[in-house]
C-alpha positions as CSV (number, residue, x, y, z in Angstrom):
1,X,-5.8,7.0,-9.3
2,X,-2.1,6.3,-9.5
3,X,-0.8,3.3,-7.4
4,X,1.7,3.0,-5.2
5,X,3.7,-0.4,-3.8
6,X,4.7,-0.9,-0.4
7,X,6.5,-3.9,0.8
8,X,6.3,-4.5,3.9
9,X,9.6,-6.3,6.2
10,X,7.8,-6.6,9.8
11,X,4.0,-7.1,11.0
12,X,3.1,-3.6,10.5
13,X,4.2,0.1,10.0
14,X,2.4,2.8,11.4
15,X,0.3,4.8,9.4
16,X,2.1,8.3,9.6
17,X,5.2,6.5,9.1
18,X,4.2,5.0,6.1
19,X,3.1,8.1,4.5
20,X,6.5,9.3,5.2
21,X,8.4,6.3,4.0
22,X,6.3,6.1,0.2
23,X,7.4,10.2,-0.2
24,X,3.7,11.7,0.5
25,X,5.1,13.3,3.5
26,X,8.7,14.9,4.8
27,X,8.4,13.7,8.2
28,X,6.2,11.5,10.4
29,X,4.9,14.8,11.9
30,X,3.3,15.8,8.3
31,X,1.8,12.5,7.9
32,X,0.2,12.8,11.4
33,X,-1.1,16.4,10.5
34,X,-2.4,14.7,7.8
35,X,-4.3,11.9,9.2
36,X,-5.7,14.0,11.3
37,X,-7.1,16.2,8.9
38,X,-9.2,13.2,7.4
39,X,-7.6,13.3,3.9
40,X,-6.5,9.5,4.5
41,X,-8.7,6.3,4.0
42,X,-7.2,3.4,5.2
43,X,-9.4,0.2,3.4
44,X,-12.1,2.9,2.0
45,X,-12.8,4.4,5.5
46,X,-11.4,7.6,6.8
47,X,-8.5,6.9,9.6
48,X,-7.8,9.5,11.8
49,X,-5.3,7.5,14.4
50,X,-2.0,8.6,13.3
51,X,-0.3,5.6,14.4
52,X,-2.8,3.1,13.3
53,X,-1.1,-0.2,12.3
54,X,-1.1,-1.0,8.9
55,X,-0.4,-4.8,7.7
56,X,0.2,-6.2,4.3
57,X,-2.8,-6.5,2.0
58,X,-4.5,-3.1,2.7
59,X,-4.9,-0.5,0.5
60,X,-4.2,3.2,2.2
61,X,-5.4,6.1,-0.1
62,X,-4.8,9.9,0.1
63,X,-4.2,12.8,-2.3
64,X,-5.2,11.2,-5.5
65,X,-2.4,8.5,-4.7
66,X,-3.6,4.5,-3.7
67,X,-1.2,2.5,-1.8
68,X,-1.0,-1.0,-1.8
69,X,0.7,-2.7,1.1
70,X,2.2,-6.0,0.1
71,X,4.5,-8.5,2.0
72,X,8.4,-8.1,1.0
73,X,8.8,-10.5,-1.6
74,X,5.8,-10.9,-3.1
């Protein structure tokens, strides 16, 4: 599965909003459509709250794409 770095400049992003931000969606709307379809694990489970918060060192997965969330500057 192809891997994906996110570094992360604040506490947290929200989940839809990260989707957008890596390119796996055109607008935070798509990435909540998304979520809520239950194509996205978030840690291995499935997520379904759009705007769940998601912190540096968790792994979000969806369409054959991992994504590692790192802290900015590591």
């Amino acid at each position: 599965m192809p891997q994906l770095v996110f570094e992360l400049d604040r506490d947290f992003v929200e989940l839809n909003q990260l989707l957008k931000l890596v390119g796996l969606c055109d607008s935070g709307g798509a990435g909540k459509m998304l979520v809520a379809s239950g194509a996205v694990t978030v840690d291995g489970e499935v997520e379904q709250r759009k705007t769940c918060k998601i912190r540096a060192g968790q792994r979000v997965a969806t369409q054959g794409v991992e994504i590692l969330v790192v802290e900015a500057g590591d």
